[in-house]
KETOR-109425 format. One record per residue: residue in three letters; chain; x, y, z of N, C-alpha, C in turn. Coordinates in nm, 2 decimals, padded with zeros to 4 digits. Atoms other than C-alpha are relative to their C-alpha. Layout:
N
["ALA"; "A"; [X; Y; Z]; [X; Y; Z]; [X; Y; Z]]
...
REM end
This chain:
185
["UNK"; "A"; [00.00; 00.04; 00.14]; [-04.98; -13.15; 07.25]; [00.05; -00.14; -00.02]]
["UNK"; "A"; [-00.06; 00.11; 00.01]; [-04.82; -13.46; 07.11]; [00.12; -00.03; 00.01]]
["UNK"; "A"; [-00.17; 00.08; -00.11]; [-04.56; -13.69; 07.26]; [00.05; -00.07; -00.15]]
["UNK"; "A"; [00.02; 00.06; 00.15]; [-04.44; -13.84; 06.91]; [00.14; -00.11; 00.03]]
["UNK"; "A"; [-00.10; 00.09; -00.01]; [-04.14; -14.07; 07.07]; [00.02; -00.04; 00.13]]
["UNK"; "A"; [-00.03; 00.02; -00.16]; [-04.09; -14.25; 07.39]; [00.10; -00.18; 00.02]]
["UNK"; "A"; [-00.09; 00.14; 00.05]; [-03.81; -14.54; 07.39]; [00.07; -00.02; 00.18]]
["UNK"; "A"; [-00.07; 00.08; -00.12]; [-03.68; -14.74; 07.73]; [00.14; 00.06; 00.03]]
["UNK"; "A"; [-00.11; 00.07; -00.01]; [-03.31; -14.69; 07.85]; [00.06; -00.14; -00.04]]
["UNK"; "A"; [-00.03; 00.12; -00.01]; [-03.12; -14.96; 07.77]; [00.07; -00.04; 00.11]]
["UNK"; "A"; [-00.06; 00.00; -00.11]; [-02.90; -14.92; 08.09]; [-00.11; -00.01; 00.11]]
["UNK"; "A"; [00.10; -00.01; -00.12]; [-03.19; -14.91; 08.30]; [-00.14; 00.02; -00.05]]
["UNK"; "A"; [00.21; 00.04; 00.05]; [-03.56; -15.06; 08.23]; [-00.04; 00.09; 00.14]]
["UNK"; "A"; [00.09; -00.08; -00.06]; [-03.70; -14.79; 08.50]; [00.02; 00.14; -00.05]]
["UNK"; "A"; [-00.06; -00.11; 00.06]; [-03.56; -14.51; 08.28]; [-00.06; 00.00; -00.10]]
["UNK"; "A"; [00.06; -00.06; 00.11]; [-03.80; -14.36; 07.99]; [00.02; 00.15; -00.07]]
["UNK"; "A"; [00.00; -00.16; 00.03]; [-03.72; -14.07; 07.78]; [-00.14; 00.04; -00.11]]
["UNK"; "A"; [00.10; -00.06; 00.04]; [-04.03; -13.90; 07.58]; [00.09; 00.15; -00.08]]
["UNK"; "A"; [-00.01; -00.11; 00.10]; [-04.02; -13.63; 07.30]; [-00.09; 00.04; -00.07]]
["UNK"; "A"; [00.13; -00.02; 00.08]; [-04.27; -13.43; 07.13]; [00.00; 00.14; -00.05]]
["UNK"; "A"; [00.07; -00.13; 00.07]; [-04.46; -13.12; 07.02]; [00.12; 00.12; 00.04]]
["UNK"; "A"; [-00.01; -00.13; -00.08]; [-04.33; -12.93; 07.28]; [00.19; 00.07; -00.02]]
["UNK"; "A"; [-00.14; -00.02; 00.04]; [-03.96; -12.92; 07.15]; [00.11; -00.06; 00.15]]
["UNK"; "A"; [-00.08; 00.06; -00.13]; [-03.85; -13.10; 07.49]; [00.06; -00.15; -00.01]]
["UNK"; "A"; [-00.01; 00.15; -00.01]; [-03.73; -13.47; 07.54]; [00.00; -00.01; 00.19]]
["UNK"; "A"; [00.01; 00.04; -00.18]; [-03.84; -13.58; 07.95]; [00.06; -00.09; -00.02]]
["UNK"; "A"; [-00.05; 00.06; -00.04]; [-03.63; -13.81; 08.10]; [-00.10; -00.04; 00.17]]
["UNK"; "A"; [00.08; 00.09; -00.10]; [-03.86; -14.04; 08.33]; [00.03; -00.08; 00.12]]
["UNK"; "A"; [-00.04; 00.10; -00.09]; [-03.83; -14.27; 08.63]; [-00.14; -00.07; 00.02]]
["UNK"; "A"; [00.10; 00.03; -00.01]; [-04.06; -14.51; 08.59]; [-00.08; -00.07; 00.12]]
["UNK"; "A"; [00.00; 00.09; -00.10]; [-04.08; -14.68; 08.93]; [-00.10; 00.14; 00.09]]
["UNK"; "A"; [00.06; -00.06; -00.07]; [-04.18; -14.35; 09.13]; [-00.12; 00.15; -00.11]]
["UNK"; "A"; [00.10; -00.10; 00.05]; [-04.36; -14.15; 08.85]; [00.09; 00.15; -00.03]]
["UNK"; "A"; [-00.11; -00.12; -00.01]; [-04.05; -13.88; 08.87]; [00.03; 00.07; -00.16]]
["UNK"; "A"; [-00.08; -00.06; 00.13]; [-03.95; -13.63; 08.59]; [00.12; 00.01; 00.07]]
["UNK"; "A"; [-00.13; -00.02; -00.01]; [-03.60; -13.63; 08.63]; [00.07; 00.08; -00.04]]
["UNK"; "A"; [-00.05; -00.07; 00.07]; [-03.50; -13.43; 08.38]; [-00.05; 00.06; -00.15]]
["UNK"; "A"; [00.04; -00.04; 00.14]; [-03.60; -13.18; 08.06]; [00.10; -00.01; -00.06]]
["UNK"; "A"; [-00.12; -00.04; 00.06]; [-03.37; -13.15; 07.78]; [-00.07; 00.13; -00.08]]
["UNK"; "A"; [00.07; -00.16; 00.12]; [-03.44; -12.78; 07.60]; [00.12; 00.04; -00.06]]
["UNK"; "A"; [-00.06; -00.03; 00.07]; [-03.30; -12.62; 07.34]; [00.02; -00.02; -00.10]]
["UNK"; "A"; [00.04; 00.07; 00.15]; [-03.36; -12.79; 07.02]; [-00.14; 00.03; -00.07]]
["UNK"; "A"; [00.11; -00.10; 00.06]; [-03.58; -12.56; 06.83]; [-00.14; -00.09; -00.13]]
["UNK"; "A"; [00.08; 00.09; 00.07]; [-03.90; -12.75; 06.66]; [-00.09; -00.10; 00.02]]
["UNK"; "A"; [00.08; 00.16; 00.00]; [-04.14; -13.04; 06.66]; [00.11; -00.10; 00.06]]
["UNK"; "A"; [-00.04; 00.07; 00.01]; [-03.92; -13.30; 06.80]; [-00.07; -00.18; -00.05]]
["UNK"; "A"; [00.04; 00.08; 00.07]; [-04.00; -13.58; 06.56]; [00.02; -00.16; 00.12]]
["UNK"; "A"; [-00.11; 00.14; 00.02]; [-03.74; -13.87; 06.67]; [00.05; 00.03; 00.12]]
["UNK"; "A"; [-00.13; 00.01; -00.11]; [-03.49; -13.95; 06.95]; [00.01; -00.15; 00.03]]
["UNK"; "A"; [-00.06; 00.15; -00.05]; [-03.31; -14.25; 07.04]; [00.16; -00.01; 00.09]]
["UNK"; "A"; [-00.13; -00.03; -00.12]; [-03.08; -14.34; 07.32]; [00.14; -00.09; -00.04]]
["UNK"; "A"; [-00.11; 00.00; 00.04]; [-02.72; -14.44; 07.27]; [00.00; -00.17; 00.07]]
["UNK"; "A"; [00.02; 00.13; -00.04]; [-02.63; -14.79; 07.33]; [00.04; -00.07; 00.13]]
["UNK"; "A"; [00.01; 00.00; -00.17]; [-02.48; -14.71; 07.69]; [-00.05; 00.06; 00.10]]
["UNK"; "A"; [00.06; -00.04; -00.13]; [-02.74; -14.54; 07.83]; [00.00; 00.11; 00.01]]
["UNK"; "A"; [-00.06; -00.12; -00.07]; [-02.55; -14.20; 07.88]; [-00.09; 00.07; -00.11]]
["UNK"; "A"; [00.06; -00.11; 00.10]; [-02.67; -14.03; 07.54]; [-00.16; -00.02; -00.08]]
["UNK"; "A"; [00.19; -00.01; 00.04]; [-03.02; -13.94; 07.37]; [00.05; 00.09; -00.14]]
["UNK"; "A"; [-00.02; -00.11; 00.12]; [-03.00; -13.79; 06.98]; [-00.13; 00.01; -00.05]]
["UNK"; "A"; [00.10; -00.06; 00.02]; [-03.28; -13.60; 06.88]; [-00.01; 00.04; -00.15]]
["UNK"; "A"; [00.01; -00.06; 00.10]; [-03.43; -13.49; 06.54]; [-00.13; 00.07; 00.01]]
["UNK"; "A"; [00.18; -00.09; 00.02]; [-03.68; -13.19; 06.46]; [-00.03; 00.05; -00.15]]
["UNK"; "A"; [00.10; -00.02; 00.11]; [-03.88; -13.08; 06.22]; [00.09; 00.16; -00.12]]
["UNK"; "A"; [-00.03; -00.09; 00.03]; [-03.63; -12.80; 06.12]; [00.15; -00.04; -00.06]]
["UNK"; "A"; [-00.06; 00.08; 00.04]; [-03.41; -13.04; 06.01]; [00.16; -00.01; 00.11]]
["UNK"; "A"; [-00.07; 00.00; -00.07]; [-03.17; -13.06; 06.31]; [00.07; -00.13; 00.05]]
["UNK"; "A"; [00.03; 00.07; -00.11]; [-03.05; -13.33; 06.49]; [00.12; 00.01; 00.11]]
["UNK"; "A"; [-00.07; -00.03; -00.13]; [-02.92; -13.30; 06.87]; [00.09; -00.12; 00.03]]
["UNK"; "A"; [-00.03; 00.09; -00.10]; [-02.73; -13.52; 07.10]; [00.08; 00.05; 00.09]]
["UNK"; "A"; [00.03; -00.05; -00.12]; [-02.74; -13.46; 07.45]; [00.07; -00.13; 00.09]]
["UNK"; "A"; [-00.04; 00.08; -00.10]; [-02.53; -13.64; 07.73]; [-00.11; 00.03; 00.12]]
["UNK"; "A"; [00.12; 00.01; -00.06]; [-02.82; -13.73; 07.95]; [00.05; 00.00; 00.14]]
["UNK"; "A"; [-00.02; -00.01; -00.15]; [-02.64; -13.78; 08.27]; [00.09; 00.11; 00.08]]
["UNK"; "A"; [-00.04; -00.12; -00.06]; [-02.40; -13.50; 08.27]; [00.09; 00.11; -00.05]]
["UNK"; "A"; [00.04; -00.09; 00.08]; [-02.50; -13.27; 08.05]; [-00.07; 00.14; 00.06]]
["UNK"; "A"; [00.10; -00.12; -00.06]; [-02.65; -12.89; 08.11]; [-00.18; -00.05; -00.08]]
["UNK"; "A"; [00.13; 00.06; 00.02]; [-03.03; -13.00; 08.06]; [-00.06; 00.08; -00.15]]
["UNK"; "A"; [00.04; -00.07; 00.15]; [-03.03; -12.70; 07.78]; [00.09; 00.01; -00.05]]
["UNK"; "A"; [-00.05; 00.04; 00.03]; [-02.75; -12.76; 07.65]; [00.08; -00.12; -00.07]]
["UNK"; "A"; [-00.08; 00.10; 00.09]; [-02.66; -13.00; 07.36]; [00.13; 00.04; -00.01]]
["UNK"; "A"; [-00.12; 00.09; 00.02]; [-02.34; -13.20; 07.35]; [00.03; 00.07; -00.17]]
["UNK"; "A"; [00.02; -00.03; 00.12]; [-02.39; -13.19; 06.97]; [-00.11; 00.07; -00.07]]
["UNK"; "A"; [00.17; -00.07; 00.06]; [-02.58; -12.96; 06.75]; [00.01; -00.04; -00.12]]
["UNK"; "A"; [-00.04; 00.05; 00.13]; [-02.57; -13.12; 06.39]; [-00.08; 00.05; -00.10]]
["UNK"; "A"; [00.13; -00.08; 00.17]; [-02.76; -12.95; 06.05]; [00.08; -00.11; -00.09]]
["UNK"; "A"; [-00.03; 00.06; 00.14]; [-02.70; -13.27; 05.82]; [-00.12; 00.01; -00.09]]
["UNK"; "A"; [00.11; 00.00; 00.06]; [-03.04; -13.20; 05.71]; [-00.07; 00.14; -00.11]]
["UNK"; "A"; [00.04; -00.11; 00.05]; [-03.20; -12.92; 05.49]; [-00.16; 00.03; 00.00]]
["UNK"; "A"; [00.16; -00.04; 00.00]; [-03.58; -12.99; 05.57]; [-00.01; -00.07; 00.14]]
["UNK"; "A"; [00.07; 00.04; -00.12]; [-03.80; -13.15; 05.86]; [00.05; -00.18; 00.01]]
["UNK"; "A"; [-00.05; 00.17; -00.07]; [-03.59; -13.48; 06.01]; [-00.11; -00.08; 00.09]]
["UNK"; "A"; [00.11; 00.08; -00.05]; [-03.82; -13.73; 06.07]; [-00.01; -00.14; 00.10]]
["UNK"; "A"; [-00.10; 00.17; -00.05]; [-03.59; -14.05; 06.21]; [00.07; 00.03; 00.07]]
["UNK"; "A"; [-00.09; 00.03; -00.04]; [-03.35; -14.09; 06.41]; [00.04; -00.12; 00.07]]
["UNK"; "A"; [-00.01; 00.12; -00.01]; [-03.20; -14.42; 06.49]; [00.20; -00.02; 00.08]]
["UNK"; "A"; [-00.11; 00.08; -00.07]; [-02.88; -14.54; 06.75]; [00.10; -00.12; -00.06]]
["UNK"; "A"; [00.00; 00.13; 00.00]; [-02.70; -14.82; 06.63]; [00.05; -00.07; 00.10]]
["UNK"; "A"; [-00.08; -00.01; -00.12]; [-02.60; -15.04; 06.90]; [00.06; -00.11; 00.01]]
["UNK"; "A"; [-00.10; 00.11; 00.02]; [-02.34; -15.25; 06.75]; [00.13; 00.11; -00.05]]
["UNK"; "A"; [-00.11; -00.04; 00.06]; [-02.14; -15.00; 06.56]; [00.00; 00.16; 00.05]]
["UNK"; "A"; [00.01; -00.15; -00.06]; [-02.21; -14.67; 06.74]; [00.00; 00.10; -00.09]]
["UNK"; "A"; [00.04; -00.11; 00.02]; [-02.31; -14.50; 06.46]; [-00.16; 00.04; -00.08]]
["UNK"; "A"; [00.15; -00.05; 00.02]; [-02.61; -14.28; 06.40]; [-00.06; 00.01; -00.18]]
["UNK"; "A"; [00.11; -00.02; 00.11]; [-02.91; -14.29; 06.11]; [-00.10; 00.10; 00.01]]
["UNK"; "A"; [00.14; -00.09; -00.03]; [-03.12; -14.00; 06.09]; [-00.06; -00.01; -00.20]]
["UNK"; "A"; [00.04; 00.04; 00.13]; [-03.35; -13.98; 05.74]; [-00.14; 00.16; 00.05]]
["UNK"; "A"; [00.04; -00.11; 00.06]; [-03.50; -13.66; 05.60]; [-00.16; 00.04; -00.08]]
["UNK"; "A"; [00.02; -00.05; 00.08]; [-03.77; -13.48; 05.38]; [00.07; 00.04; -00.10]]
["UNK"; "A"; [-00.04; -00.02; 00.10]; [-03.52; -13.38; 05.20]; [00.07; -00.09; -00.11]]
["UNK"; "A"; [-00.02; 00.15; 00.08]; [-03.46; -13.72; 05.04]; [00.13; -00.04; 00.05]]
["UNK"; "A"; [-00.09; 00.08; -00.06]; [-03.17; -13.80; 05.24]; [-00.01; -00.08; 00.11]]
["UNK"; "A"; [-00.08; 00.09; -00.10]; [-03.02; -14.05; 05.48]; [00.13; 00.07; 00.04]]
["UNK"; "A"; [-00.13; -00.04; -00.05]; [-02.73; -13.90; 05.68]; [00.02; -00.14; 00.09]]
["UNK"; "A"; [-00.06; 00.11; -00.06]; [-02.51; -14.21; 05.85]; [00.12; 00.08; 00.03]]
["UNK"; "A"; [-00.10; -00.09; -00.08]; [-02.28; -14.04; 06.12]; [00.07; -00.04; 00.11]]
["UNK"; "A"; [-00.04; 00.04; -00.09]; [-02.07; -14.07; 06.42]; [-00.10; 00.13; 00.13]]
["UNK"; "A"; [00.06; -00.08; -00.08]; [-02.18; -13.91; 06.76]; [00.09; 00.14; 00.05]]
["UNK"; "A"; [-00.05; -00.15; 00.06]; [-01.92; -13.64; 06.69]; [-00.02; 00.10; -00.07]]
["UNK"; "A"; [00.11; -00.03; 00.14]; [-02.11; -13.57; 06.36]; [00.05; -00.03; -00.08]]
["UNK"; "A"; [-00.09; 00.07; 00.12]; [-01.84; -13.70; 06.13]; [-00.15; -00.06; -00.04]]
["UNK"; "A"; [00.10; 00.04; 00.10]; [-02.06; -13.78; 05.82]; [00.06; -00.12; -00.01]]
["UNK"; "A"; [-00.08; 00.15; 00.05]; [-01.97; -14.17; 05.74]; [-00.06; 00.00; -00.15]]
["UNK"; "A"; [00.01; 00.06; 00.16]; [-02.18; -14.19; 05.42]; [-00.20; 00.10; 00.01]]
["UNK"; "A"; [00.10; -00.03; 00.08]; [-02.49; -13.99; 05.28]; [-00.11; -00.05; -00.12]]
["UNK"; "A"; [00.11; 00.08; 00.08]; [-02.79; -14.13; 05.08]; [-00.11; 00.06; -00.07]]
["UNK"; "A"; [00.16; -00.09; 00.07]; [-03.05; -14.00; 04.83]; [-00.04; -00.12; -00.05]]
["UNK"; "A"; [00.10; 00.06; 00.03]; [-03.36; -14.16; 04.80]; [-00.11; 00.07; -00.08]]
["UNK"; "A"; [00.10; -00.08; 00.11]; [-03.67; -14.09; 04.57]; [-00.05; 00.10; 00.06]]
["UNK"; "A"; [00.12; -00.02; -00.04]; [-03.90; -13.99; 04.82]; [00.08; 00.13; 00.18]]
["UNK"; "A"; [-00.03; -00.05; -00.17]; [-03.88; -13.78; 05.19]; [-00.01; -00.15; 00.09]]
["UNK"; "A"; [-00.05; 00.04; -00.05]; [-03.78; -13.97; 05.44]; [-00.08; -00.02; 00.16]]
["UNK"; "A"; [00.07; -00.03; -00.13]; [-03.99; -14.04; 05.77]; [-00.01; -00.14; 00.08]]
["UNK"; "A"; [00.02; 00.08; -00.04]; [-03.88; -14.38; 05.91]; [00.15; -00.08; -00.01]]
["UNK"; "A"; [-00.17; 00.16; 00.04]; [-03.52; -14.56; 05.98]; [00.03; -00.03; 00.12]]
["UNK"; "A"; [-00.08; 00.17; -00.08]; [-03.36; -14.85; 06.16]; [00.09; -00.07; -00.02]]
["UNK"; "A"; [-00.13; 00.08; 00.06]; [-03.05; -15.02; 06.21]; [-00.04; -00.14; 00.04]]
["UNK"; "A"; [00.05; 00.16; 00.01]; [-03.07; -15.38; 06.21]; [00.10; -00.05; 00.12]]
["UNK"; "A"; [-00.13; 00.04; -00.17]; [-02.97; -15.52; 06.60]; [00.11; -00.11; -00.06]]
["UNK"; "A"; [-00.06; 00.15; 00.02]; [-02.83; -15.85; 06.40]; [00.12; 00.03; -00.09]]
["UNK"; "A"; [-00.08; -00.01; 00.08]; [-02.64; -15.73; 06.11]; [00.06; 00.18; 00.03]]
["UNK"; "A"; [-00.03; -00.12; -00.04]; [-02.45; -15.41; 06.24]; [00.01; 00.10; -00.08]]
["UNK"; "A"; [-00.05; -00.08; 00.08]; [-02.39; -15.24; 05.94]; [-00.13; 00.04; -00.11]]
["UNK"; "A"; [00.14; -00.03; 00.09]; [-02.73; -15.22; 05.80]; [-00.09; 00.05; 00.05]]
["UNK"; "A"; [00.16; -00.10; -00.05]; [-03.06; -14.97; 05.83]; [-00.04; -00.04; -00.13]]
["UNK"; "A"; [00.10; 00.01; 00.11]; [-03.36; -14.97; 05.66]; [-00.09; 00.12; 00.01]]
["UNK"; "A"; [00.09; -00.11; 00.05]; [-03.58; -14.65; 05.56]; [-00.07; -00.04; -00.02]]
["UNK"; "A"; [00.13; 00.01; 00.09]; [-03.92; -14.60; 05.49]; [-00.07; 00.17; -00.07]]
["UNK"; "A"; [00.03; -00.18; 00.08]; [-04.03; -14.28; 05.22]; [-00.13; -00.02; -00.02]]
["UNK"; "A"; [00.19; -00.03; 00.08]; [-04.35; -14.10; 05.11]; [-00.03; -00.08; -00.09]]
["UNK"; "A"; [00.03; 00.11; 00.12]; [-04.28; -14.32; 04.78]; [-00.10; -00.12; 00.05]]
["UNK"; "A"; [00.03; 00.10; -00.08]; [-04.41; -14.60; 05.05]; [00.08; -00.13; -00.07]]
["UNK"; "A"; [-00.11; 00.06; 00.03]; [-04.07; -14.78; 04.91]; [00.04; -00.05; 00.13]]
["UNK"; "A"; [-00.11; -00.03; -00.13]; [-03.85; -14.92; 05.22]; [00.11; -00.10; -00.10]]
["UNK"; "A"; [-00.17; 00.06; 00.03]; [-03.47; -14.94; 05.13]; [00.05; -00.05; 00.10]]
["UNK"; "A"; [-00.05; 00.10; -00.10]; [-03.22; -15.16; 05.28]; [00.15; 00.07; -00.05]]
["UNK"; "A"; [-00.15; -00.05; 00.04]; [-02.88; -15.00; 05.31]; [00.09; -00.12; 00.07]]
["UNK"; "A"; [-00.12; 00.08; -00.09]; [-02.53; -15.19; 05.41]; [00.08; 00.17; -00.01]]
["UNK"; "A"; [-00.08; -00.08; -00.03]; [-02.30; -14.90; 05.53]; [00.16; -00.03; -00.05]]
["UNK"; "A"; [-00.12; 00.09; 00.07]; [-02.00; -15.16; 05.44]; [-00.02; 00.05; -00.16]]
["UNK"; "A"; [-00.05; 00.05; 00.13]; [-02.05; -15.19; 05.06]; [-00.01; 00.16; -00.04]]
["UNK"; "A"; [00.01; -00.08; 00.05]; [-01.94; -14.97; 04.86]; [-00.06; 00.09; -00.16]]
["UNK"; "A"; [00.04; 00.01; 00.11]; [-02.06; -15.03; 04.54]; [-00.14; 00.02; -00.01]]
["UNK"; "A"; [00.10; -00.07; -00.01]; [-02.43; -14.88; 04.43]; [-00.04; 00.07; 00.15]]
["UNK"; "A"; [00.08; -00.01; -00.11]; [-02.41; -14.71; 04.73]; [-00.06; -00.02; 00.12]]
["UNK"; "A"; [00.05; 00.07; -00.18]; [-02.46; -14.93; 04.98]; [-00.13; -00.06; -00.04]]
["UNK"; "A"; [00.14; 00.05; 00.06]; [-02.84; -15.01; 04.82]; [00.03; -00.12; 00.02]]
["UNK"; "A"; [00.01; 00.19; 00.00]; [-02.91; -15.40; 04.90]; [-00.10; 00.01; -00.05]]
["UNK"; "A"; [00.09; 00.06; 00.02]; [-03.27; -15.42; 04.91]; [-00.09; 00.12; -00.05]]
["UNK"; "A"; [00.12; -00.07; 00.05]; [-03.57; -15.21; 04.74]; [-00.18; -00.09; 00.02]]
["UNK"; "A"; [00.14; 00.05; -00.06]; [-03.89; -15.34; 04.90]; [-00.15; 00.08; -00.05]]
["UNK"; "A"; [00.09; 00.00; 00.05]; [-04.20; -15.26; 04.72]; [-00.16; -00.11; 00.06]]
["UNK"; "A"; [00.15; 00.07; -00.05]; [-04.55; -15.32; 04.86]; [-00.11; 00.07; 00.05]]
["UNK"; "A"; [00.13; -00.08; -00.03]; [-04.74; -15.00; 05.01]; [00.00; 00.09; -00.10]]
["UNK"; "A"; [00.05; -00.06; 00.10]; [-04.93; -14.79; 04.85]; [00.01; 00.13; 00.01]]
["UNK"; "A"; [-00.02; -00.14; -00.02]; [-04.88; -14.49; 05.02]; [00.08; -00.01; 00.11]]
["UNK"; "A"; [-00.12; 00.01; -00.06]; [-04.61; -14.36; 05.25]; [-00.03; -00.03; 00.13]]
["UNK"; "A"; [00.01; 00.09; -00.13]; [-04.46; -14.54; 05.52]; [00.10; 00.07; 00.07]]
["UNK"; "A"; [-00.02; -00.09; -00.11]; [-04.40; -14.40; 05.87]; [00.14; -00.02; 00.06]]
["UNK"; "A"; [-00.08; 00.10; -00.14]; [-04.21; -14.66; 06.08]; [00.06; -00.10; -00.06]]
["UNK"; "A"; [-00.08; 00.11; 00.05]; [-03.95; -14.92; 06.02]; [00.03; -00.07; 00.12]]
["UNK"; "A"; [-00.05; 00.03; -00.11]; [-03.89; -15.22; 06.27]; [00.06; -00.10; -00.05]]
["UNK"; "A"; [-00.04; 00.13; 00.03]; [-03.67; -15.51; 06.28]; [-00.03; -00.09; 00.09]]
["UNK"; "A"; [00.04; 00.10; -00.08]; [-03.77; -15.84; 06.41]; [00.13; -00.06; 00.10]]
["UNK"; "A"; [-00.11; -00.03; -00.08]; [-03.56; -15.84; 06.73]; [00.12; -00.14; 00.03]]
["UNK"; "A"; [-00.03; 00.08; 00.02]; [-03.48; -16.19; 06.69]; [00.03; -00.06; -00.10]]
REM end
């Protein structure tokens, strides 16, 4: 079935993890073609996953509104580290940050959860729309951006407190947006 995420190590460019249909996340070696490792146990579609900003961890989201995080190097392979329910529908994002170490995952159920990798909630978000697309910004640590079915993308600061955190409201597609990137430069 479908592979619906596949993101580099950052500790090591011959290191690929993959996640998909099949409710697994592979752990790759890209030099000799090797699976290294499954992760199981996270019930669902896995949508999302993203690796931690040293390498060691991978956090997962599924369709059942979960999201995992799994110590990749020495971890039980079915066995999540963390099992998190900030969600109430089909988690569609999940996002690392890797200035401030903490996590973005974004919802169907119109939220944004912003967390630690303990699961401490830092701050909560409702948006109009479901939720199928966030990113933290490499440059400004304290900021992600979302994109909803509305095909709105918001601009959060995690810092402010005032409306929210809301900065930016971006207006321009017409129907809903999937993927959020930032320009890495």
């Amino acid at each position: 079935e479908t592979v619906f995420a596949c993101e580099f190590s950052p500790s090591d460019p011959n290191v690929l993890a993959t996640s998909g249909y099949d409710s697994t996340i592979k752990i790759w070696r890209i030099g000799t073609m090797e699976l290294i490792k499954t992760l199981t146990g996270q019930e669902g579609v896995l949508y999302s996953m993203s690796w931690s900003p040293c390498g060691r961890y991978i956090s997962s989201s599924s369709i059942n509104g979960s999201v995992f995080i799994w110590d990749v190097e020495r971890g039980n392979s079915n066995q999540a580290m963390k099992k998190l329910r900030h969600h109430t529908e089909p988690c569609y994002s999940v996002d690392w940050s890797a200035a401030n170490d903490l996590i973005v995952s974004g919802s169907m159920d119109y939220t944004v959860a912003v967390f630690d990798a303990e699961g401490n909630m830092h701050r909560r978000y409702r948006v109009p729309g479901g939720v199928f697309g966030c990113a933290w910004n490499k440059h400004y640590a304290s900021t992600f951006g979302c994109c909803c079915s509305d095909g709105i993308v918001y601009i959060f600061d995690v810092d402010l407190s005032g409306s929210h955190g809301l900065k930016y409201v971006l207006q321009g597609h017409s129907l809903k947006g999937f993927h959020i990137a930032w320009n890495p430069i």
